[in-house]
N, C-alpha and C positions, 0 to 999 in steps of 0.2 A: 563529332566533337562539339560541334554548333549549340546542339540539343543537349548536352550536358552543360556546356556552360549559358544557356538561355533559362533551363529547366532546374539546374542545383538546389534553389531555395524547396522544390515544389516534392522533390526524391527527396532531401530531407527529412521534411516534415511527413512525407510515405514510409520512411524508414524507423523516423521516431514511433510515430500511430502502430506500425507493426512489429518495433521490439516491445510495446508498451501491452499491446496483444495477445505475443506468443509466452511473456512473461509472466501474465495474468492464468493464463492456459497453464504452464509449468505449475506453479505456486495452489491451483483451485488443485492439480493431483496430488500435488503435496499434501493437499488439508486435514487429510485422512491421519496421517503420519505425526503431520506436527499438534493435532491436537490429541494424538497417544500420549506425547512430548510433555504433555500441558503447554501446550502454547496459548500465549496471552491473544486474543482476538482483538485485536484494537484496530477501531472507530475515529478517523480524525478529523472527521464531519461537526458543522457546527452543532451545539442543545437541540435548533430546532430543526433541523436537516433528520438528525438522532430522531425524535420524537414522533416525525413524521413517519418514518418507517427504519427498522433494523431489522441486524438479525441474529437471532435469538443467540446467547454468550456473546456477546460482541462489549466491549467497555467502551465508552463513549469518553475523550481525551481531545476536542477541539483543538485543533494545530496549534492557534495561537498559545494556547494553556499546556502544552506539553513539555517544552523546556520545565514548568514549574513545579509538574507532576510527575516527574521521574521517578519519584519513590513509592509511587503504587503499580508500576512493570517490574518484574523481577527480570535480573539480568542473568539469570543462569538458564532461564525457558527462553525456547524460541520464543519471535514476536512475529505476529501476522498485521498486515495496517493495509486499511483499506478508506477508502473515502468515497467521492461520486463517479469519478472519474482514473483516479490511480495519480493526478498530481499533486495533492497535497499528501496522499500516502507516499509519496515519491520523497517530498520534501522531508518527511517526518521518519522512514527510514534514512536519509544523510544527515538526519538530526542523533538520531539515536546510535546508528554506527559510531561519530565522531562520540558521542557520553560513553560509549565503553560496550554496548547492544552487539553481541558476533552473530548470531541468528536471528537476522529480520527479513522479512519477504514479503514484497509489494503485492498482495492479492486484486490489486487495482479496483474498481467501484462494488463499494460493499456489497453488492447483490449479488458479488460470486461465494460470499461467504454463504451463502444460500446451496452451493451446485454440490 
């Protein structure tokens, strides 16, 4: 019992990293499927993150600019969002859910849009 309550912050942040993981894993087998769908591939990586490296269909919609750009995702196709790490795609699917978005899927750091 000691070890749980010494250790909580550390299992946490082990549980976060690997639903963050197995979720990315889910969503990369999905890919196949949701881009039958027409699913929107979206980028919420900043211009120069984008520039540096993508992948190929991917739309590039920097977090901060997406609340303002909602009228270029269509909301009847899936949306796939990906970013460096799967946390600002993170942010940006609770962004889009609450605008009305029912099929979004955190593909976590855009280089799974690649797998």
């Amino acid at each position: 019992m000691d070890f749980l309550k010494n250790y909580w912050p550390m299992l946490a942040l082990v549980a976060w990293f690997g639903y963050k993981w197995w979720n990315a894993r889910r969503v990369v087998a999905l890919l196949p499927a949701l881009k039958q769908q027409g699913a929107t591939l979206l980028d919420v990586r900043s211009m120069a993150e984008f520039a540096q490296a993508s992948a190929p269909g991917t739309v590039n919609i920097p977090l901060q600019e997406l609340a303002t750009r909602l009228d270029e995702i269509p909301k009847a196709l899936p949306v796939v969002v990906g970013c460096a790490s799967g946390t600002r795609s993170g942010m940006a699917k609770l962004l889009l859910k609450k605008k009305g978005y029912s099929a979004v899927h955190n593909i976590g750091a855009w280089g799974n849009f690649l797998k």
